[in-house]
MMTF fields as JSON, N, C-alpha, C and O atoms, coordinates in Angstrom:
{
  "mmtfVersion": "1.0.0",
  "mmtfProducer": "UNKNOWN",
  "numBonds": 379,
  "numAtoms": 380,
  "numGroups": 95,
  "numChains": 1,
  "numModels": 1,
  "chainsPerModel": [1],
  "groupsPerChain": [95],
  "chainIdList": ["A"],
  "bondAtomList": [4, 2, 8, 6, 12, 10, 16, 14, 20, 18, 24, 22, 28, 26, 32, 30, 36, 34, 40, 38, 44, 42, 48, 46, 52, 50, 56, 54, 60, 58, 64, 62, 68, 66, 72, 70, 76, 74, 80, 78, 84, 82, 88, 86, 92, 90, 96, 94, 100, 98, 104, 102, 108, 106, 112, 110, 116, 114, 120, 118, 124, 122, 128, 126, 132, 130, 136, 134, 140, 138, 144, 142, 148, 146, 152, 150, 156, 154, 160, 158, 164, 162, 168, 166, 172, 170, 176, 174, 180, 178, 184, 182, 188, 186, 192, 190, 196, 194, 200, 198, 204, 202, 208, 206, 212, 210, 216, 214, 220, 218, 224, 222, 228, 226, 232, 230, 236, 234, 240, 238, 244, 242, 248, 246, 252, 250, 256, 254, 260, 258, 264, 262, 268, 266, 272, 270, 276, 274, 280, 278, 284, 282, 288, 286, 292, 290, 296, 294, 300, 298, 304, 302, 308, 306, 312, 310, 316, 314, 320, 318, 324, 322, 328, 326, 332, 330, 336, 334, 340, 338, 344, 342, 348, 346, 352, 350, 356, 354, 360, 358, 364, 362, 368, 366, 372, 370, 376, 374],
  "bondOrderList": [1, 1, 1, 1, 1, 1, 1, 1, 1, 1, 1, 1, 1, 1, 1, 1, 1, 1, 1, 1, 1, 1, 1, 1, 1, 1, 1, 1, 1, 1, 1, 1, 1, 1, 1, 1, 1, 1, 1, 1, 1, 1, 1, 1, 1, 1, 1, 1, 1, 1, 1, 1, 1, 1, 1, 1, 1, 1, 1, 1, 1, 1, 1, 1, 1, 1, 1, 1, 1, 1, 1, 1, 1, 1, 1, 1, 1, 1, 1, 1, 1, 1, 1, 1, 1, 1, 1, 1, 1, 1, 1, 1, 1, 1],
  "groupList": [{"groupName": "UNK", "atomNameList": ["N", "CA", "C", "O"], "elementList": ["N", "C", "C", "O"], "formalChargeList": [0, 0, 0, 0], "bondAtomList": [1, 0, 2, 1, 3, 2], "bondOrderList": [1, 1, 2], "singleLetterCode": "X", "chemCompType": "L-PEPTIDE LINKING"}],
  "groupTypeList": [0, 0, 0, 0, 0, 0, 0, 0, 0, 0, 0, 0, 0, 0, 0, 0, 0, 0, 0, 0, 0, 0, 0, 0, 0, 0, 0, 0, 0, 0, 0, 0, 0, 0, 0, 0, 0, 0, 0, 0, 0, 0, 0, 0, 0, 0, 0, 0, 0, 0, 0, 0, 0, 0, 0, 0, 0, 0, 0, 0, 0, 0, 0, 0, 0, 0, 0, 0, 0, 0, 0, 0, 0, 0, 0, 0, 0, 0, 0, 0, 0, 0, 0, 0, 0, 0, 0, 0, 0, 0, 0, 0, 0, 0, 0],
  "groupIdList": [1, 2, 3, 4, 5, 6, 7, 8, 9, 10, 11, 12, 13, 14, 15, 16, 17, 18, 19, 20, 21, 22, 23, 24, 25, 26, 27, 28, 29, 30, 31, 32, 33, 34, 35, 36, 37, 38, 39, 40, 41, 42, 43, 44, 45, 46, 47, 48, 49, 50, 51, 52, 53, 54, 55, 56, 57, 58, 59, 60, 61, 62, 63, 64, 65, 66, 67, 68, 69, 70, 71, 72, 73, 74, 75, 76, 77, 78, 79, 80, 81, 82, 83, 84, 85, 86, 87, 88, 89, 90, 91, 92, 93, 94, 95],
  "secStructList": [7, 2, 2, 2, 2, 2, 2, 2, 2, 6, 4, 4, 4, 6, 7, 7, 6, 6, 7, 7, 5, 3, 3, 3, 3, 3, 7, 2, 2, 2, 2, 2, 2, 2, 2, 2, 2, 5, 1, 1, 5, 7, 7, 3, 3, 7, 7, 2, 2, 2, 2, 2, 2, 2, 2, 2, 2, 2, 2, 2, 2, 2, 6, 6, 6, 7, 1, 1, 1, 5, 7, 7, 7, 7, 7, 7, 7, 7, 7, 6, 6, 7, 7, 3, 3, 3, 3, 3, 7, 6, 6, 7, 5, 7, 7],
  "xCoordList": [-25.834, -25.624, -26.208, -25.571, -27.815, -28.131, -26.856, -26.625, -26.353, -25.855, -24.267, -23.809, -23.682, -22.571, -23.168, -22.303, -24.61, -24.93, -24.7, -23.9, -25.628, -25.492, -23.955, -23.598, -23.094, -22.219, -21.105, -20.044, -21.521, -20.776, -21.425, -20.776, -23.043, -23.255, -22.828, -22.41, -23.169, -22.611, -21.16, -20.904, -20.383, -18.925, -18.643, -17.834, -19.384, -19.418, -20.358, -20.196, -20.784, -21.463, -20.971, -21.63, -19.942, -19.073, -19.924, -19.852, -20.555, -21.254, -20.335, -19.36, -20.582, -19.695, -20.223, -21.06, -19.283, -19.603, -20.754, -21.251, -21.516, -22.509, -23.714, -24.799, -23.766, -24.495, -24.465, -23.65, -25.599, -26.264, -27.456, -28.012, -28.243, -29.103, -30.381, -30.344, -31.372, -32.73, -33.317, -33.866, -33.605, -34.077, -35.015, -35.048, -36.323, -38.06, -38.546, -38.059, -39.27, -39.914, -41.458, -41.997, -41.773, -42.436, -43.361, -43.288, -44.374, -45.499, -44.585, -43.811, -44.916, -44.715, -44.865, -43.988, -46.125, -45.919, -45.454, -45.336, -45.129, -44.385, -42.762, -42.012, -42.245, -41.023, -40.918, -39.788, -41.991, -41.916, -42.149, -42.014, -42.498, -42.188, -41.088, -40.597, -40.34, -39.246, -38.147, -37.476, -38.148, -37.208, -37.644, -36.753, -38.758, -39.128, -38.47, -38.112, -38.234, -37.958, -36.264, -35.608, -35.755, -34.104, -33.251, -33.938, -32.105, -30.864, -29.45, -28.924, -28.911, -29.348, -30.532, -31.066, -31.053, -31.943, -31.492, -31.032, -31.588, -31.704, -32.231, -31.991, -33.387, -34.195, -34.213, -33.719, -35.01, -34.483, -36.406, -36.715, -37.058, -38.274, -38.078, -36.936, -39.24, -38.776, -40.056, -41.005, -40.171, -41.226, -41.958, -41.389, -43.489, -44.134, -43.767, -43.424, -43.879, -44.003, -42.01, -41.571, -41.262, -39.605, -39.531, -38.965, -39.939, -39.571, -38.997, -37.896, -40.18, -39.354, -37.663, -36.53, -37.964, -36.778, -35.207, -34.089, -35.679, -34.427, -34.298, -33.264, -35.115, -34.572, -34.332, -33.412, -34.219, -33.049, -31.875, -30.872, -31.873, -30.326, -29.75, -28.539, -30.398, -29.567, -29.141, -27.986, -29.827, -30.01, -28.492, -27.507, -28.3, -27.576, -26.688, -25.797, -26.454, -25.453, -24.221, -22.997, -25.471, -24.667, -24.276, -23.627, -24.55, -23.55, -22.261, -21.513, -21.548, -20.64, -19.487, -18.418, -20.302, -19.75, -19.177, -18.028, -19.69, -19.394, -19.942, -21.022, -19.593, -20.631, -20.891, -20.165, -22.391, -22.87, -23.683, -24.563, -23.696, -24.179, -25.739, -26.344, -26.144, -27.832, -28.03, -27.894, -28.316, -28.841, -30.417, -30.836, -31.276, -32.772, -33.139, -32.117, -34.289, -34.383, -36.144, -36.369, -37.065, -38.419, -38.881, -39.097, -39.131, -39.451, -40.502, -41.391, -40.278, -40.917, -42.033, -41.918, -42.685, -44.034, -45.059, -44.511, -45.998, -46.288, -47.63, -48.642, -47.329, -48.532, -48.135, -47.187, -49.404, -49.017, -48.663, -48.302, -48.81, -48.727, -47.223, -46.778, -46.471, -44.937, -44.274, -44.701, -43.108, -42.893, -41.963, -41.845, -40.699, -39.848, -39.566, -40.391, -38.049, -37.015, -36.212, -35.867, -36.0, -35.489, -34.736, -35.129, -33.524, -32.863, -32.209, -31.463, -32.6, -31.953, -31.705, -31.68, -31.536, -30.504, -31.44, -31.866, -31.725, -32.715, -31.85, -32.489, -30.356, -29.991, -29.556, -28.476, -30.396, -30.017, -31.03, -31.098, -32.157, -32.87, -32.929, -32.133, -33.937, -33.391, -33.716, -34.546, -33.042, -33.348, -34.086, -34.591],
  "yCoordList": [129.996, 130.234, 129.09, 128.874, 127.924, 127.588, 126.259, 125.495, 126.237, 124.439, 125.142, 124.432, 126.072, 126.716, 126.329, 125.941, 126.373, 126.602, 125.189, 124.841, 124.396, 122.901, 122.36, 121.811, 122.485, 122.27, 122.645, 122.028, 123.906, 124.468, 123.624, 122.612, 123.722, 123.435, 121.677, 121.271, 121.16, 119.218, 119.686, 119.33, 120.356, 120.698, 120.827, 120.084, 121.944, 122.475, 121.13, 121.333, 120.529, 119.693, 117.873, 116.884, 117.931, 117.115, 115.105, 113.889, 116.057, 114.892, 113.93, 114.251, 112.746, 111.714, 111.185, 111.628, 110.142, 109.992, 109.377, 109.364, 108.798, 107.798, 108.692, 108.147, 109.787, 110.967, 112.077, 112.151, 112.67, 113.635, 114.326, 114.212, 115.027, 115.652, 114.948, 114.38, 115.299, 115.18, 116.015, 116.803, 116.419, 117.98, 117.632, 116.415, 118.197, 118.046, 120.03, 121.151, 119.656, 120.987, 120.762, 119.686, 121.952, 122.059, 122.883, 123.505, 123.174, 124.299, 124.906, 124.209, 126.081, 126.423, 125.548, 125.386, 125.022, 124.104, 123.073, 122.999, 122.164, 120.996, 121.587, 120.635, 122.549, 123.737, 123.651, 123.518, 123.699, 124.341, 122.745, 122.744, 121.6, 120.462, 120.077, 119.765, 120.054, 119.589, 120.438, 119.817, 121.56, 122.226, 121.565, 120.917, 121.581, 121.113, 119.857, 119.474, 119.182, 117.528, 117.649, 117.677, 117.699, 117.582, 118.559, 119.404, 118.737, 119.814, 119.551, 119.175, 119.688, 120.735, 121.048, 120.018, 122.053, 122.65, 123.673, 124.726, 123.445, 124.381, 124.864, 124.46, 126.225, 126.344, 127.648, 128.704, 127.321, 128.999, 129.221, 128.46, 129.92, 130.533, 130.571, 130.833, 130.296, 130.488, 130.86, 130.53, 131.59, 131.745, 130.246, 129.322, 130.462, 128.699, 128.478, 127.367, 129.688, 128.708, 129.142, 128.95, 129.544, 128.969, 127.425, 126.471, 127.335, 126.466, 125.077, 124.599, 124.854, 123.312, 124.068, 123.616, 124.913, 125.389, 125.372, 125.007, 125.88, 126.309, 124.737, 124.235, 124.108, 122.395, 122.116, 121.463, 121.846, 121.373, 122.192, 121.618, 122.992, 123.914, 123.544, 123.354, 123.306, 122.757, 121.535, 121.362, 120.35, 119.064, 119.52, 119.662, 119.74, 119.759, 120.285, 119.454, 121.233, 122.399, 121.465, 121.544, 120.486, 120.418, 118.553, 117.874, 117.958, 116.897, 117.254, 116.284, 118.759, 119.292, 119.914, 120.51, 119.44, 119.951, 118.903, 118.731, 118.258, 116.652, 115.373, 115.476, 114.601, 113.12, 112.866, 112.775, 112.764, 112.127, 113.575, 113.208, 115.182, 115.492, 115.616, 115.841, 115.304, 115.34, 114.048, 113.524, 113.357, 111.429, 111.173, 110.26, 112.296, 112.03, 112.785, 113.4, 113.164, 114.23, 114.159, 113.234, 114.542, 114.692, 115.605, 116.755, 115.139, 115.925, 117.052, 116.89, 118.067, 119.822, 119.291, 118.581, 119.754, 119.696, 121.068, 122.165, 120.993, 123.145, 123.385, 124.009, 122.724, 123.04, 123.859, 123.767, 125.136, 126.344, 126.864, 128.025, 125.876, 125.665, 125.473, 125.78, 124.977, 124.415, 125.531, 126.16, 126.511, 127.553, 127.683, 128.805, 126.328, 126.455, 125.082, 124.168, 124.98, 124.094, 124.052, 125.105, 122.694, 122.605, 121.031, 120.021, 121.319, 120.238, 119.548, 120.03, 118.882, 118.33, 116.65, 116.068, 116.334, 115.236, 114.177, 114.382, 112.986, 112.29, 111.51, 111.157, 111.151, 110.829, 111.81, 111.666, 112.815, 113.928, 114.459, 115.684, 113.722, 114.265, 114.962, 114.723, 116.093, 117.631, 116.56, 115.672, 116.7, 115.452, 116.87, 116.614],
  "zCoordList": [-196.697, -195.281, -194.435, -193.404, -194.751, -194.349, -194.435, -193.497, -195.386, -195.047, -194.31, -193.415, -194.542, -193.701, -192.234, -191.449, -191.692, -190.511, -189.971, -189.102, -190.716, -190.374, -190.31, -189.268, -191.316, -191.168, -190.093, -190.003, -189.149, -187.864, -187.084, -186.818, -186.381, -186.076, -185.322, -184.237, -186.428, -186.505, -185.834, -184.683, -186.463, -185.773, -184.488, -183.931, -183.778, -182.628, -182.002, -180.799, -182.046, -180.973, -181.136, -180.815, -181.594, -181.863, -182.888, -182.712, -183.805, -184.486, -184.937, -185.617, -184.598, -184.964, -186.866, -187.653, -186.924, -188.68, -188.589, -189.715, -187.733, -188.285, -187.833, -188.033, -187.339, -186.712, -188.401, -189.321, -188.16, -189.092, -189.28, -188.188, -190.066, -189.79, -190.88, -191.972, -190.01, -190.429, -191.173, -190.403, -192.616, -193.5, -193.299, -193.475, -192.86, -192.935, -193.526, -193.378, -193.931, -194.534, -193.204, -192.942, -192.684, -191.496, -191.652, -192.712, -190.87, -190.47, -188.815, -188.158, -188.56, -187.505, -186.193, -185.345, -186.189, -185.548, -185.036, -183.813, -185.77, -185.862, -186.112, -186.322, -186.132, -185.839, -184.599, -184.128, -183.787, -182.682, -181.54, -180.317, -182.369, -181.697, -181.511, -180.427, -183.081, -183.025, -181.837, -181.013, -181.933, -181.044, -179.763, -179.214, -179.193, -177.658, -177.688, -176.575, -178.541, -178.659, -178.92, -177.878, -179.763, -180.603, -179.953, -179.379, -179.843, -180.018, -179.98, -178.932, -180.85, -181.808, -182.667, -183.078, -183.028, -184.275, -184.99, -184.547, -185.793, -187.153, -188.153, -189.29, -187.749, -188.734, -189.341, -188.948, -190.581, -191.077, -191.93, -192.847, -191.609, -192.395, -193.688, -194.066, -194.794, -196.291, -196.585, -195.875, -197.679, -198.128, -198.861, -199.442, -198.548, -198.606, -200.258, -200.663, -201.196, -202.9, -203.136, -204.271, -202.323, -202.57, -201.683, -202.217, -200.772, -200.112, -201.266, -201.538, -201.628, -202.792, -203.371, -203.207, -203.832, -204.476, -203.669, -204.032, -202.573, -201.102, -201.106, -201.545, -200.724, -200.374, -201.073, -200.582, -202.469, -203.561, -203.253, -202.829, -203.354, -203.117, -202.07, -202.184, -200.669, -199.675, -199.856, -199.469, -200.443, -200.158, -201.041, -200.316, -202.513, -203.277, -202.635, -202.456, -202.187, -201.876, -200.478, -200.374, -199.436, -198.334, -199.109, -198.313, -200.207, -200.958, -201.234, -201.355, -201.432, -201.849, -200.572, -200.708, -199.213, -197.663, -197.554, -197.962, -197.136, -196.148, -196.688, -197.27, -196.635, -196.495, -195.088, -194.098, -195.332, -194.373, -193.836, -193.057, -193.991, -193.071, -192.645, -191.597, -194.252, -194.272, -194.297, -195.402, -193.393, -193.566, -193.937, -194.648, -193.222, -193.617, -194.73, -195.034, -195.729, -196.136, -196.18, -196.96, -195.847, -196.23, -197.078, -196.697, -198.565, -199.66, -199.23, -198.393, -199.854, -199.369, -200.676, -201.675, -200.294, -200.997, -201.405, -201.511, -201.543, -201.83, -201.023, -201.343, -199.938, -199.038, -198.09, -197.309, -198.299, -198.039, -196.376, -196.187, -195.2, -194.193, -193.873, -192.767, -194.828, -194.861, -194.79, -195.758, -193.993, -194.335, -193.551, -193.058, -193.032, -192.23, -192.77, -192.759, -193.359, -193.296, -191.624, -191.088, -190.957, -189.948, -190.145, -190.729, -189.405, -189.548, -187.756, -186.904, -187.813, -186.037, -186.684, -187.768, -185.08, -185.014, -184.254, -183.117, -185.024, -184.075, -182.988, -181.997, -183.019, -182.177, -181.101, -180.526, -180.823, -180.048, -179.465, -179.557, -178.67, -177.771, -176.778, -175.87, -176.63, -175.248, -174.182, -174.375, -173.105, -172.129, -171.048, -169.955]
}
């Protein structure tokens, strides 16, 4: 559902080809930067010891959508603070 999302998303806000998304594995906090900062956003809560797991499945899952729609990816790591995958657009600042 999560890369279905990204993939509407990029759709509906008319992402061009050289445009795509940023994957970061997050703390609430820095969740809650990025939204004040980017938009689109797209985030979805995971439990902290799936998280590595969910980000292989997406990273993998959204290679099989599109090219191009994940351009960044910041490896999920198992620090227990991490507990939100979010994906935005750095060429897409909330003005």
């Amino acid at each position: 559902m999560y890369v279905y999302d990204l993939n509407n998303c990029a759709n509906e806000f008319g992402f061009t080809a050289d445009e795509g998304w940023e994957l970061n594995a997050v703390s609430d906090v820095r969740r809650i930067e990025i939204e004040k900062k980017y938009y689109p956003t797209v985030s979805v809560k995971v439990l902290p010891e799936m998280l590595g797991e969910f980000f292989r499945l997406v990273k993998d899952r959204s290679a099989q959508l599109k090219t191009g729609i994940i351009n960044s990816v910041q490896a999920a790591n198992t620090d227990r603070d991490l507990c939100y995958l979010v994906a935005f657009n750095p060429k897409r600042p909330l003005r």
